[in-house]
N, C-alpha and C positions, 0 to 999 in steps of 0.2 A: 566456454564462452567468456570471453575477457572483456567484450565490447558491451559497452553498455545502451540498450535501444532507447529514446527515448521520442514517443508519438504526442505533439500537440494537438488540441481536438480528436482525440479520439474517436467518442462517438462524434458522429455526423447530426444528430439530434439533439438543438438546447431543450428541450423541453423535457425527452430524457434526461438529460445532465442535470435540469431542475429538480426530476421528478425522486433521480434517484437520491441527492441530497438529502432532500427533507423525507421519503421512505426510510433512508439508513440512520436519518436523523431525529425523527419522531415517531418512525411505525416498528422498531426491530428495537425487542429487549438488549440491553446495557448489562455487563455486568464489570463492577470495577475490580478487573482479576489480575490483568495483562500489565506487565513491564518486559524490557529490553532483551536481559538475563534472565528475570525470575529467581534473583537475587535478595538477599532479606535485607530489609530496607531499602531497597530502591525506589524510584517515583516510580509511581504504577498508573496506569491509565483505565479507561473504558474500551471492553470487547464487544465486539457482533458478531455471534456465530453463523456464517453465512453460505456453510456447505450443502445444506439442503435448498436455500431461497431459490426457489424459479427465475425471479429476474438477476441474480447473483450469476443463475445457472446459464444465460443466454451468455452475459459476457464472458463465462468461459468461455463458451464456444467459440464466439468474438476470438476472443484473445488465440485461441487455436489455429483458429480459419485465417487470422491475421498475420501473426507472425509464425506460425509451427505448421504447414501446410502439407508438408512432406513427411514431418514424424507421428510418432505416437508418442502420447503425453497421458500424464495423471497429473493430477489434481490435488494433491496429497492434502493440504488445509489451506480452507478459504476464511477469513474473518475480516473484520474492519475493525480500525482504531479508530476511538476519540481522543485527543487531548487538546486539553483545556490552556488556558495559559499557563506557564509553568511549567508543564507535566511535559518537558523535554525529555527524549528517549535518550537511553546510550549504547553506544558501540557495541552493534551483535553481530554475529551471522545468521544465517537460516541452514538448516537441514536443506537437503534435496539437491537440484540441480540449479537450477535459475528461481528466484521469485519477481514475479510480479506489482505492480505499487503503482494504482490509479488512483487520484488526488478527487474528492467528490467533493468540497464544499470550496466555496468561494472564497478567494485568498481575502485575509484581514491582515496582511502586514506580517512576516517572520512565515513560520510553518516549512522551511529551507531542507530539503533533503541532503544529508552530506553521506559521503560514502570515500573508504580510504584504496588508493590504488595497490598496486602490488609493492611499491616502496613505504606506502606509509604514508603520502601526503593526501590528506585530504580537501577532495574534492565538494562544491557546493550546486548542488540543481535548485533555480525558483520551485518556489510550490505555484504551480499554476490549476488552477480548476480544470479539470476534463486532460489532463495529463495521464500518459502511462508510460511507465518505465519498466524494464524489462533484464535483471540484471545475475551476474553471479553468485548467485546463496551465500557462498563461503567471502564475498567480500564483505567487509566490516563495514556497517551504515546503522543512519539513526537519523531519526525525525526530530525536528526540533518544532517547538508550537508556536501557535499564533499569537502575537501580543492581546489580541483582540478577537473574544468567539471560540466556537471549534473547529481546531483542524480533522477532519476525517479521510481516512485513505483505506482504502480497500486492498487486502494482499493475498496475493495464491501463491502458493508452494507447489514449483511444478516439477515432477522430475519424469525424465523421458524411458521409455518402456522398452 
């Protein structure tokens, strides 16, 4: 998968999009574990382990039923980022096949998802709220953060069966 999907308004529900903001934002332990690489000294941000969560669990499905209708899929690792101003990601990839990267908190300005094509140039997606993006693991991407507040994004790791 070369193309990269990307769904405005996803859910169909603001008050979901609200709810799940400030749940990932105030009800689900933090821990400050996660960077890009996992590299020593790099910035490192805030994790939400969100493999078990029930409502975590519906949007996979979502995300299934959505865009994977025909295949079989795993789920291989579900978590959420925080980062704060500053705490810019750098150039990874992901294990698996395609991941996932739905924007939960309301844009404050920056928070730009870049991701580099098969030459090398990189590309810029808005961070928009209620955004999902749907793209090739092994391409090289990184979040960069909000000037203002936290950026949060939701990511699953999906590889097909």
């Amino acid at each position: 998968m070369n193309e990269i999907i990307i769904k405005s308004n996803w859910l169909e529900d603001p008050l979901l999009v609200k709810h799940l903001s400030y749940y990932l934002l105030c009800g689900c332990p933090h821990e400050f574990i996660q960077s890009s690489n996992r590299k020593e000294g790099e910035t490192r941000f805030y994790r939400i382990e969100c493999k078990e969560d029930p409502m975590v669990a519906y949007l996979s499905l979502k995300i299934g039923h959505d865009f994977f209708p025909n295949q079989k899929i795993s789920f291989d690792d579900i978590y959420a980022n925080v980062q704060h101003p500053g705490m810019d990601g750098s150039f990874h990839h992901d294990g698996g096949h395609r991941t996932a990267l739905y924007m939960v908190t309301s844009n404050n300005e920056g928070g730009e998802f870049e991701y580099k094509d098969g030459e090398g140039v990189i590309h810029q997606i808005k961070y928009e709220q209620n955004k999902l993006i749907i793209f090739d693991s092994l391409a090289d991407h990184r979040g960069l953060s909000f000037k203002k507040g936290p950026r949060l994004t939701l990511a699953w790791k999906i590889n097909e069966i």
